[in-house]
N, C-alpha and C positions, 0 to 999 in steps of 0.2 A: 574553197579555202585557199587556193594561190596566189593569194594578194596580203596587202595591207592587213596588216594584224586581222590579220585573221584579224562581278561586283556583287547581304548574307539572310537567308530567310530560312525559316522554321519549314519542314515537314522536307526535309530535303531526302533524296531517291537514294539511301545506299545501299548501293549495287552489288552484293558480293558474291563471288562467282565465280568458279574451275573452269577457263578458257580451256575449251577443244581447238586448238590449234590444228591447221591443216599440214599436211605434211610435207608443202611446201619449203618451210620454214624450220623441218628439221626438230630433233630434242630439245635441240637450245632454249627454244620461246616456251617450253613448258616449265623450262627450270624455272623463270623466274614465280615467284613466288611473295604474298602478302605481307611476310611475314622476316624478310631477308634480314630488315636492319633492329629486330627488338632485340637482338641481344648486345647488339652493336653500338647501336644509335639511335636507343628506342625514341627519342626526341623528337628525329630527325623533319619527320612529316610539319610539326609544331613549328619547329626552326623554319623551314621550308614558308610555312602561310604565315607565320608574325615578321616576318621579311617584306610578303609584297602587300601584307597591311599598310606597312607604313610605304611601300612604296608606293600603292594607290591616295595617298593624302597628297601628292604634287603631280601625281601623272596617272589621269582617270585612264588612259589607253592601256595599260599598261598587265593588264589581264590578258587582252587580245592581243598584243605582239609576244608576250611567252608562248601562249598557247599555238602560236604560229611558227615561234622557235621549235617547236618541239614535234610539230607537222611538218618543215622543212626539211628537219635533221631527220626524220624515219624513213622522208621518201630515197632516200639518199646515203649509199649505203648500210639502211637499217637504224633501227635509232641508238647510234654510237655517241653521240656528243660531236662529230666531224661537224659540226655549222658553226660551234664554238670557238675553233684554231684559228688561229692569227697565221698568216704568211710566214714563211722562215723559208732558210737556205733548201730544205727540204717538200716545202708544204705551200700550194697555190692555194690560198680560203676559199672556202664557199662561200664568206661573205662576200665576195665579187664578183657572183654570179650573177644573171638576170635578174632573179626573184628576190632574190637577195639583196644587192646593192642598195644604201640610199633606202632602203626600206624597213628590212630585217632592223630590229630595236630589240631593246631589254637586256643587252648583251653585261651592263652595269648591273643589274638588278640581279641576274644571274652570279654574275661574281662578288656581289653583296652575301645573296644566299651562299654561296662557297666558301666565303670564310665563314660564315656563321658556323657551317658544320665542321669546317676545319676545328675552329676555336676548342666545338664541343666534342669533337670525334675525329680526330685527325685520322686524313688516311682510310676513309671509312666509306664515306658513299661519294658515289662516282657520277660526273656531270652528267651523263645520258640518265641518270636518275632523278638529276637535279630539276632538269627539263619536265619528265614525268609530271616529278611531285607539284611543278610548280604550277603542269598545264593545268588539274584535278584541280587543285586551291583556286588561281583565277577564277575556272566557273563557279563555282558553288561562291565563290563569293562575290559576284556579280548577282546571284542568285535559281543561278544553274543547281544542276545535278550536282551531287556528291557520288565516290564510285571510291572500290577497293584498288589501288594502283600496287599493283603487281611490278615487283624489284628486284634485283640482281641485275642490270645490266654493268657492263663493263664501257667505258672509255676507247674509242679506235684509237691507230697510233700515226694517220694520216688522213686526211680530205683528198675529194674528189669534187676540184671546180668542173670540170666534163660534166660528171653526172648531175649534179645541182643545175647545170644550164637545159639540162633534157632530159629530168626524170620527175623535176617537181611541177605540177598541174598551172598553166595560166589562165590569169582571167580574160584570155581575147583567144580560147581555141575552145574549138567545136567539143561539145559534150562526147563526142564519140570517141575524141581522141583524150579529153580529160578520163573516161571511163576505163579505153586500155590503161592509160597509165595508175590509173586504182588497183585494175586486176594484175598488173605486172608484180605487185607486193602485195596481192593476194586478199585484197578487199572488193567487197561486191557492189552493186548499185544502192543497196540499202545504206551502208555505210558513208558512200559518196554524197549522200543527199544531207544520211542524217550530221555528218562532217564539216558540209559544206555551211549547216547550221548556227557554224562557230560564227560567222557573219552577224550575228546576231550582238556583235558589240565590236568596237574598234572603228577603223578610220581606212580609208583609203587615198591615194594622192589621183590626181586628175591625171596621170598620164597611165592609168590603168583602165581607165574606163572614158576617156576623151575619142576614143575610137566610133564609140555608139552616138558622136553627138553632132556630126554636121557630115561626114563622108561615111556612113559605116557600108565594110566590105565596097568599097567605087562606086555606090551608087549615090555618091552625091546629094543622099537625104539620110537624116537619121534610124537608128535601128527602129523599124515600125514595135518594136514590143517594148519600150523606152514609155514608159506611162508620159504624156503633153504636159502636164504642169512638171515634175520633176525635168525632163526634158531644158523647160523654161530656166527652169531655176540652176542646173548643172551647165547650163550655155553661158550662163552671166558669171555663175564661179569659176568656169573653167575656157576661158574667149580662145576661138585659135589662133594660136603661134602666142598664146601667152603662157603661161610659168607650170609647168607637168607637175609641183614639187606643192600645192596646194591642196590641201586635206579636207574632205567630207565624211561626214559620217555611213556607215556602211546599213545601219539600221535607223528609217525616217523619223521610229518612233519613239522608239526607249535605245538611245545609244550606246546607252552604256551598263544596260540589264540586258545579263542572257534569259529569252525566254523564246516563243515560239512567234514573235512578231517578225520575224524574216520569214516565214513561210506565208504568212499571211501576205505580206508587202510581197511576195513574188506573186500570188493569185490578180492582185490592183497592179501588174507589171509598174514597181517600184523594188525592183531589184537593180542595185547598183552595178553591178556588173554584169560585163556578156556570159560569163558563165555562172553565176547566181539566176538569171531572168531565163537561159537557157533550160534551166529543171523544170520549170514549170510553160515553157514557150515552144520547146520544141516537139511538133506535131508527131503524135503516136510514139513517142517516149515513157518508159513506163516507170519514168522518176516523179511524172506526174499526180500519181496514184499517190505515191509517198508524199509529195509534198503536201495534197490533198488531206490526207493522213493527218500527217505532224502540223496545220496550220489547224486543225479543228482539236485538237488534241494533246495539249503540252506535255503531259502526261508520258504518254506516247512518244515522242520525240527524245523528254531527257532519258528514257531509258535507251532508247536505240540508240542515241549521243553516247551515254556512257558504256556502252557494251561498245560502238565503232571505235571509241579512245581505248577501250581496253585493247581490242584487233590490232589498232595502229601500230600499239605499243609495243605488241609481239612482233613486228618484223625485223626480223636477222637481227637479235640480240647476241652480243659478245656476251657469253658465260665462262665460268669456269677460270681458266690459268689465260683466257684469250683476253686480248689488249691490256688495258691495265686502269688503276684509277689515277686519275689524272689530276696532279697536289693544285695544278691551277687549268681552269679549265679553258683556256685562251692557249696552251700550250703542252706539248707531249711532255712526259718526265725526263730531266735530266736535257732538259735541251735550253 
């Protein structure tokens, strides 16, 4: 899910559930809780999905680059809303990281959603929530899982460009080292796979995956696990030394429905990226099993999806009296 962005159907999976948090992560990711904004802003959730409603009527991607916002910003000091801030006298963005730059979208649709709650609740729920809410709504309305999202986080009151250039997963590095950096915030192989799922709608630009198409790692021939006809057809989209900033779709089949056709398309090696085609290609890997799993099984997958977004969610949450909420979320208060 380190790339490019990362649509509504009946019988949808909701998940509700008392996350065991591991103690990694401290009392704080317990506090949040299902229930934070009813007395608040009982709305809030409403306001949250009748937002990227209408924002899906002009920009179908646009499920998979929240949902990707909201993946960025946990890896990365926890999911505080820090991928949100704009630069200032104080504050270098995360938007200008690696993963980030040129990539990273949604960031309007976000601040769409934030007035909306302002309007209705001023002062009330806070961007690292906003994120949350919005990852939950994009799937289920692509026609994903539904799942209970657990609330109270709080707003940080600074970014860290450092950590976003070296703590969020890419899609041109070795599954082993994608895998430390899951466990470094306390998610297992189960969750990396079934995370990595997100893939299953949205876009990617060619200079994330042009690596596997004529020199991959110096040897001067393509990634041997690059399925030949896709192969074909990603050599003519993406020519070398022409334009990195060209968009493909990241699932062959259903672009823009989440369902379990990315596990499948990684089995036919038509995984767009080296670390997508990596779960199911790399020899004696036991992400393999899973993929195997969630491609026979949808079932299966949206629940492990929505328990892994639940995990995510928990990492080093700001509770209590810590950070603050933040009136505009491009920017701390009072600055």
């Amino acid at each position: 899910m380190a790339v490019t962005n990362l649509p509504a159907c009946d019988g949808l999976f909701i998940i509700s559930l008392i996350v065991i948090v591991s103690s990694m992560f401290g009392t704080s990711s317990a506090q949040l809780n299902a229930t934070f904004y009813s007395g608040t802003c009982p709305n809030a959730s409403a306001i949250v999905r009748s937002t990227i409603q209408q924002a899906l009527q002009s920009d179908t991607r646009i499920g998979a680059s929240l949902i990707r916002l909201h993946f960025h910003d946990c890896f990365v000091n926890g999911c505080d809303a820090s991928i949100l801030l704009d630069d200032s006298g104080s504050i270098q963005s995360e938007k200008n990281a690696g993963p980030n730059a040129n990539s990273a979208r949604g960031f309007n649709v976000v601040d769409n959603i934030k007035t909306a709650l302002e309007n209705a609740c001023p002062g009330v729920v806070s961007c690292s929530d906003v994120l949350a809410f919005a990852a939950e709504a994009s799937v289920s309305l692509a026609g994903g899982p539904s799942w209970t999202v657990l609330l109270g986080r709080r707003d940080g009151l600074t970014a860290n460009l450092a950590g976003a250039n070296t703590s969020i997963p890419s899609p041109v590095e070795s599954l082993s080292n994608i895998t430390s950096k899951f466990s470094a915030v306390g998610l297992n192989t189960n969750d990396l796979v079934a995370l990595s799922g997100a893939h299953t709608f949205g876009r990617a630009r060619c200079g994330v995956f042009n690596n596997r198409l004529f020199n991959f790692s110096g040897t001067g021939n393509p990634d041997p696990t690059l399925n030949s006809t896709l192969l074909n057809t990603l050599q003519q989209l993406c020519p070398q030394n022409g334009s990195v900033s060209t968009i493909t779709n990241l699932d062959l089949s259903t672009p823009n429905a989440f369902d379990n056709n990315y596990f499948t398309n990684l089995q036919s090696n038509n995984g767009l990226l080296q670390s997508d085609q990596e779960l199911f290609s790399t020899t004696g890997s036991s992400t393999i099993a899973i993929v195997t799993s969630f491609a026979s099984n949808q079932t299966l997958f949206f629940q492990a999806f929505a328990q892994s977004m639940i995990n995510m969610g928990n990492i080093s949450p700001l509770t209590g009296s810590n950070g603050e909420i933040r009136l505009d979320c491009k920017k701390v208060n009072g600055s």
